[in-house]
C-alpha positions in Angstrom: 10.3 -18.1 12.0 10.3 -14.8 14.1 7.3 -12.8 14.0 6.1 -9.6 15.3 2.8 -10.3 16.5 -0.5 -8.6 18.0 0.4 -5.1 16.3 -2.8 -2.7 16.8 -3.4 -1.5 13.6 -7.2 0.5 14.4 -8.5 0.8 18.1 -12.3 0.3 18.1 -13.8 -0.2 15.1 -17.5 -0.9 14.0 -18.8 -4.0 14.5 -19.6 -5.0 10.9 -19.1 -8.4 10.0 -22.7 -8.7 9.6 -22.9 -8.7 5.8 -19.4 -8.4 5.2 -17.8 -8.7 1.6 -13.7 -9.6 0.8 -11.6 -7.4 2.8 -7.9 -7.6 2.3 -4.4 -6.1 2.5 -2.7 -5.2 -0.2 1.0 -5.3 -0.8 2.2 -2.6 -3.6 5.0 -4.0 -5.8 7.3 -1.6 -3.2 6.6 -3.4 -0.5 4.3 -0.4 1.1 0.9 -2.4 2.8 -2.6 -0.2 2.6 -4.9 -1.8 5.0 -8.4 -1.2 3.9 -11.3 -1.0 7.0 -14.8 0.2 8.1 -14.0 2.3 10.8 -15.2 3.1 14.4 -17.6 5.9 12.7 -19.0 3.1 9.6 -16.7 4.7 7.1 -14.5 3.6 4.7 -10.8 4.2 5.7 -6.8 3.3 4.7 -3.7 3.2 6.5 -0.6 2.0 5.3 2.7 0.6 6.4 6.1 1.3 4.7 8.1 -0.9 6.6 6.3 -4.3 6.8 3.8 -3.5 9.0 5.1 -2.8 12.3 3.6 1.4 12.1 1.0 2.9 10.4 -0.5 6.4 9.0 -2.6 8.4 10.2 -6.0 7.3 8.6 -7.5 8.3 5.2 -11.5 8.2 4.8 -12.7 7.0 1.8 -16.3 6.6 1.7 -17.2 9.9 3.3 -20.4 10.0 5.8 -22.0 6.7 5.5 -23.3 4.1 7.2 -21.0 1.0 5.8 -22.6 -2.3 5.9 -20.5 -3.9 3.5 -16.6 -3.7 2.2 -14.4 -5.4 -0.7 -11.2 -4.7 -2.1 -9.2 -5.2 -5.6 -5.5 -4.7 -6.3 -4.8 -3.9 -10.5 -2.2 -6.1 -10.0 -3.4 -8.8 -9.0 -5.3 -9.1 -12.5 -2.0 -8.8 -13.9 -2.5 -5.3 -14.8 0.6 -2.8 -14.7 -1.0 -0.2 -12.6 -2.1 0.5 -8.9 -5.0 1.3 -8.2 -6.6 -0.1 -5.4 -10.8 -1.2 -6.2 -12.9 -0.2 -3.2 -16.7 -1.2 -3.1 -19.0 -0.6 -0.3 -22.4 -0.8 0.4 -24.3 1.6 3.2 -27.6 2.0 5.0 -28.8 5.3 4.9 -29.5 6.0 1.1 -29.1 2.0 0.5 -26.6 2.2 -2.4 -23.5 0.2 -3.1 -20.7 2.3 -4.6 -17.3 2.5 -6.0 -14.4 4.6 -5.7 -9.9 4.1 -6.1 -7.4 4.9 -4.1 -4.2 5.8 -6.8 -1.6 4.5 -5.0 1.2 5.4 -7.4 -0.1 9.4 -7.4 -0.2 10.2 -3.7 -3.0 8.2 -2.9 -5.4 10.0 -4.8 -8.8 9.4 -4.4 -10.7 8.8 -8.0 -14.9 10.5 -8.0 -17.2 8.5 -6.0 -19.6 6.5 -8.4 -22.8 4.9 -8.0 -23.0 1.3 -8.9 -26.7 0.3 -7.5 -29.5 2.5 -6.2 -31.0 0.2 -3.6 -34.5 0.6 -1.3 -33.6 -1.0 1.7 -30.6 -2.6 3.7 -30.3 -5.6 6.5 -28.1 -7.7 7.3 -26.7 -10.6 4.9 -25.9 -10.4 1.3 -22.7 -10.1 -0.1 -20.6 -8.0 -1.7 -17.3 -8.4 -4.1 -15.1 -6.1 -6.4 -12.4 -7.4 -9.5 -11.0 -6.2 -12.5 -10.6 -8.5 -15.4 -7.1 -8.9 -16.9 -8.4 -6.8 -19.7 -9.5 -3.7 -17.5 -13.2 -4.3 -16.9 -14.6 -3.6 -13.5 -16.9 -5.9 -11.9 -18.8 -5.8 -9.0 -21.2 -8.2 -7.1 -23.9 -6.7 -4.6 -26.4 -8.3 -2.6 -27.7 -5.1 0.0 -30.3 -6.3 2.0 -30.1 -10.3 3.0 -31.8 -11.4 -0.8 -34.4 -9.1 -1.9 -32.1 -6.2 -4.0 -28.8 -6.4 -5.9 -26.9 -7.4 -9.1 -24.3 -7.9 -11.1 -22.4 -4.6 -12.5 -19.8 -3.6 -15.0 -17.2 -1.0 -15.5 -15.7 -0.4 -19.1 -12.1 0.0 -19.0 -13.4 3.1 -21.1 -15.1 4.7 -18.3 -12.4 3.6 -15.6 -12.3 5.2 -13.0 -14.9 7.3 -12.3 -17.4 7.0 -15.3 -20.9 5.6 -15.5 -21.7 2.0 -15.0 -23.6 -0.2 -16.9 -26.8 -0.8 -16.6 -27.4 -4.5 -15.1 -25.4 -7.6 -16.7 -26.9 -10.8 -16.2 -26.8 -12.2 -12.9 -25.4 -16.0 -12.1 -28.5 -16.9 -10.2 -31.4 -16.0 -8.1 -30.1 -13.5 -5.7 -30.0 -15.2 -1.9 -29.8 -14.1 1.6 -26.9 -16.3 2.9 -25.3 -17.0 -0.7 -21.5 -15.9 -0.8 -19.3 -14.6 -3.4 -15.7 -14.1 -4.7 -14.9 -12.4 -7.8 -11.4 -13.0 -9.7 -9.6 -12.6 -12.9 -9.5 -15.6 -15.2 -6.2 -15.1 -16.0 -6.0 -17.6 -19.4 -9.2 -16.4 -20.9 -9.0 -15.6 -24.5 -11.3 -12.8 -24.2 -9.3 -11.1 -21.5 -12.5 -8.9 -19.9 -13.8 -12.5 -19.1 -13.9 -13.3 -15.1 -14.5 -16.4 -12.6 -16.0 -16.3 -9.5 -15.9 -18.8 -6.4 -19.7 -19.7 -5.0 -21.0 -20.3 -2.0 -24.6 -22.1 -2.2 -25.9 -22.1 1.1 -29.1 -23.8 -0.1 -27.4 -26.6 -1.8 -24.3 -26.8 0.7 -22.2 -26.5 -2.5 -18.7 -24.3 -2.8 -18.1 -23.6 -7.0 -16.7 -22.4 -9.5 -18.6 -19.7 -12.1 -16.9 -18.9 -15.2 -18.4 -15.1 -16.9 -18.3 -14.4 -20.8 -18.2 -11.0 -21.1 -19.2 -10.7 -24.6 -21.8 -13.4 -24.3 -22.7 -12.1 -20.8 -23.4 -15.4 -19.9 -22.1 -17.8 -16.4 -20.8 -21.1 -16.9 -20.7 -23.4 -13.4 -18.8 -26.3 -12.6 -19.0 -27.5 -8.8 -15.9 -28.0 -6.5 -17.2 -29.6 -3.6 -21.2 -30.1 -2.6 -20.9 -31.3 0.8 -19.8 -27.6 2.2 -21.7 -26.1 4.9 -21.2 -22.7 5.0 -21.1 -20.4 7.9 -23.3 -17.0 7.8 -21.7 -13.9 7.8 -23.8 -13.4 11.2 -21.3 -15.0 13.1 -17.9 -14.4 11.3 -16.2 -13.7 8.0 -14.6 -15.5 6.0 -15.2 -19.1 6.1 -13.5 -19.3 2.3 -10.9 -17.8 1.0 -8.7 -17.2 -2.3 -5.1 -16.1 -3.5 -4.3 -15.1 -7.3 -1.2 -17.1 -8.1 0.4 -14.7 -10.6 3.7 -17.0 -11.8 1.7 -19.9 -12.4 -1.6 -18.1 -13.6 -4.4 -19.9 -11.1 -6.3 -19.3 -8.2 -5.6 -20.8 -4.8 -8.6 -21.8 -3.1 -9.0 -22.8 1.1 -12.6 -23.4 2.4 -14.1 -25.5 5.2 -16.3 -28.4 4.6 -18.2 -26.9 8.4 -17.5 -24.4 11.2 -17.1 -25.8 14.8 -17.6 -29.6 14.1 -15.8 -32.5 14.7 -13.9 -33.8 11.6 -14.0 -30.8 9.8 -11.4 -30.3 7.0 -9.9 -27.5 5.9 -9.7 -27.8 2.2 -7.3 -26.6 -0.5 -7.8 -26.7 -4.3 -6.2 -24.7 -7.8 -8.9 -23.7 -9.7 -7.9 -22.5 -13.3 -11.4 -21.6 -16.4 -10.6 -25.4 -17.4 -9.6 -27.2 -14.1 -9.9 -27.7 -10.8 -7.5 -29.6 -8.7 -7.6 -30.7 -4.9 -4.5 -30.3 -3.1 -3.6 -32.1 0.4 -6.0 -30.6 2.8 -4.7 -28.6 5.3 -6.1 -29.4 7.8 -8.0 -32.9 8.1 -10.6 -34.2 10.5 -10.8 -31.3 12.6 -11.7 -32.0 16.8 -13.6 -29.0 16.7 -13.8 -25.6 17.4 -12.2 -24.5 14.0 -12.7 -22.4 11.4 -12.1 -19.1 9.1 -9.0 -19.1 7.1 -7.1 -16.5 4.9 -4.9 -17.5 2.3 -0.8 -15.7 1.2 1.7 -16.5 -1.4 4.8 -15.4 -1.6 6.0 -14.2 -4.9 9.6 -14.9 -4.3 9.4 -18.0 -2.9 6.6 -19.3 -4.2 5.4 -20.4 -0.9 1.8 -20.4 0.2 0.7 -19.7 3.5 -2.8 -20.8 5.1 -4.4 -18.9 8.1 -7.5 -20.4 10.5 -8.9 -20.1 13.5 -9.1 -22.7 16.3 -6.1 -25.5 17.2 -7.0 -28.7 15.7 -7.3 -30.8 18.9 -10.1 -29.2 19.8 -8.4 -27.0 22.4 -10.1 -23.8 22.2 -13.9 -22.3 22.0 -15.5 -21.5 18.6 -16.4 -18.6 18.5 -15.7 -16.7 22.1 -11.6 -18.0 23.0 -9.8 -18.7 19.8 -6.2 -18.2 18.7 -4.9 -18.3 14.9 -2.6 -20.8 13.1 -0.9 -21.0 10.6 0.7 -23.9 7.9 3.2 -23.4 5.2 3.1 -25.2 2.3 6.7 -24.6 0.4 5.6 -26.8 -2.4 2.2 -25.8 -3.8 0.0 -27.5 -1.2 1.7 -31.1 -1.8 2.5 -30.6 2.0 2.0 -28.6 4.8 4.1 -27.9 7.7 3.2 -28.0 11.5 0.8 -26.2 12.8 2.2 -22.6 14.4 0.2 -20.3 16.6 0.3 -16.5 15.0 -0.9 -14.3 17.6 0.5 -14.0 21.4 -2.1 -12.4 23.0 -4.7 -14.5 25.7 -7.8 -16.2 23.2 -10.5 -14.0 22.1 -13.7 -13.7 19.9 -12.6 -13.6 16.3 -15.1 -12.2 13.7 -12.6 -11.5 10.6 -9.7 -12.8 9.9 -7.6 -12.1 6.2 -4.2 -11.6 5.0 -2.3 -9.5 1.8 -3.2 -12.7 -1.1 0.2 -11.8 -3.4 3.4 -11.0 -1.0 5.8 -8.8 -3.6 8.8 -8.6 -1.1 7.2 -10.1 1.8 6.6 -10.4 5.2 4.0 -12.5 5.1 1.1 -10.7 7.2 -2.4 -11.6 8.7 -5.1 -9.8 10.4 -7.9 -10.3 12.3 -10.8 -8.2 14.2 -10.9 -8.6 17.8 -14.3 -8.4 19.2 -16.1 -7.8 22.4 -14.0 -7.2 25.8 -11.1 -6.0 23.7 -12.7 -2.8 22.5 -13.5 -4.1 18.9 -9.2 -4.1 17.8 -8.1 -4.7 14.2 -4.8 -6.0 15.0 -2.0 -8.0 12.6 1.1 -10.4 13.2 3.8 -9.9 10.8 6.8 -12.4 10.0 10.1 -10.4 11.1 12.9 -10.6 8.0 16.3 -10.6 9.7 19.2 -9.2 8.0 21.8 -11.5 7.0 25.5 -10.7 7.0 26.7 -10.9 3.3 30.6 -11.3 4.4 32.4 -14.5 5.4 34.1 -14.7 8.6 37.5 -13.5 8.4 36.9 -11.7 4.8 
């Protein structure tokens, strides 16, 4: 499988995994990638790619001056809705707000009002932060600003979408915590179509589940999916679990670690739909050590999923300081999954995020990562080269 790798999409950025949210790329339905970042002056800021990644724009700021603390991101699309805007939520440290603003990417990237979503006191490290849009055209957004002590849950009406008033607070799954993590994501079979899951991270309880939201009721439902998970604080390095909407078969693809640097570690894989949860072969099992983070891509076309982590399995490598990433294909919906490939080519390094674009349209498949410490703080990707084929026969 050729590959382009080590690509330098930003040079120095701010060090900000400390508190991170869900950060991905996203993939328009044209193939055009908008890369999503907290930049070397803790703003909010896009490039994009129009022919698979290999160069990028010019940058486009989208918070404006703040101090960002924390970042997520939401495709329409990936909640099955026929439009493109692109859901950006951030959190920042001078006023201690989390807010809200889209990037239009079918109207020349226009950039929708900036709206407040919670007025905050105070902001430290920790907390969590997450952004969706129900398949009915809610908004929802998970904040936690300062490490436990502020945040909520929030909603958009489609009504109001996108730059109208949020509602006051909705109900909250539980207590807010300091080292508790949180994905939001469309439940794509709901009957009430504004109804939303969530995947859990109890750090308390060493517990990874699933949470199921009525919107009408505005209640949470929880059903565990593993309680022997130790999860790894967004201190060190983000993200430790990771999810992909699969859109043709309406479920969500879950990896996550059972623990971070330890000897048999696995590297779990599940499909979590509102009524089930199934475990898929693992992809990676009984870990030497030295592992962890992981990303998650499926291809639309081909329907093949493709699982990014950090460390090689034999124990090689040095969590967290001189890692490389891998990567396993699974080409029948995690029943199997192919050797173990090395993505990037350049010498090991300290890894602190690593993601990749969760629905491929027309492909490549891409990951990311943010290089930190002697290499100037680098958000750099590998990209899988598609090769043309002749469509002749020889002698034709």
């Amino acid at each position: 499988m050729a590959r382009r790798a080590d690509i330098n999409v930003v040079d120095v950025l701010a060090a900000h995994w400390n508190g991170t949210g869900t950060i991905y790329i996203v993939q328009t339905t044209s193939g055009v990638l908008y890369m999503v970042y907290v930049d070397s002056q803790s703003d909010v800021s896009f490039k994009k790619s129009s022919d698979g990644g290999l160069t990028w724009s010019t940058a486009v700021t989208v918070s404006g001056a703040y101090t960002v603390t924390n970042l997520a991101v939401w495709y329409d699309r990936w909640s099955a809705i026929a439009s493109d805007y692109i859901c950006v939520a951030f959190t920042e440290s001078g006023i201690d707000d989390t807010f809200f603003r889209t990037i239009n990417t079918a109207s020349s990237d226009a950039l929708s009002t900036l709206t407040t979503v919670f007025a905050g006191s105070s902001t430290a490290a920790g907390g969590h932060l997450s952004v969706v849009r129900a398949k009915g055209g809610n908004t929802y957004i998970k904040t936690v600003i300062d490490a436990g002590a502020e945040g909520g849950f929030y909603r958009l009406p489609v009504a109001n979408f996108p730059s109208g008033a949020w509602d006051a607070a909705r109900t909250v799954d539980e207590a807010i915590a300091t080292l508790d993590q949180m994905i939001l994501l469309p439940d794509l079979t709901a009957s009430d179509t504004n109804d939303i899951m969530a995947i859990f991270q109890d750090a308390s309880v060493t517990e990874t589940s699933r949470k199921l939201y009525d919107d009408s009721a505005n209640s949470w439902a929880e059903a565990s999916i593993n309680a022997a998970i130790t999860e790894l604080s967004t201190a060190t390095a983000f993200a430790n679990f990771a999810t992909a909407v699969d859109l043709t078969n309406n479920l969500i693809v879950l990896l996550v670690w059972t623990n971070t640097d330890t000897l048999n570690a696995d590297l779990l894989c599940y499909t979590v739909t509102n009524s089930s949860i199934t475990a898929k072969t693992d992809v990676v099992t009984n870990s030497t050590d030295d592992q962890g983070l992981c990303a998650i891509s499926i291809d639309s076309q081909t329907g093949w999923w493709y699982a990014f982590y950090g460390g090689k399995s034999d124990g090689s490598e040095t969590w967290n300081t001189a890692l490389n990433i891998y990567m396993k294909v699974s080409k029948d919906s995690g029943a199997n999954w192919g050797p173990e490939t090395k993505v990037n080519t350049m010498s090991a390094f300290t890894l602190r995020h690593l993601y990749a674009c969760p629905w491929l349209y027309k492909g490549p498949w891409i990951a990311a990562w943010y290089v930190d410490g002697s290499q100037t703080d680098d958000l750099k990707i590998s990209v899988e080269m598609v090769e043309p084929r002749a469509t002749y026969q020889l002698g034709v």
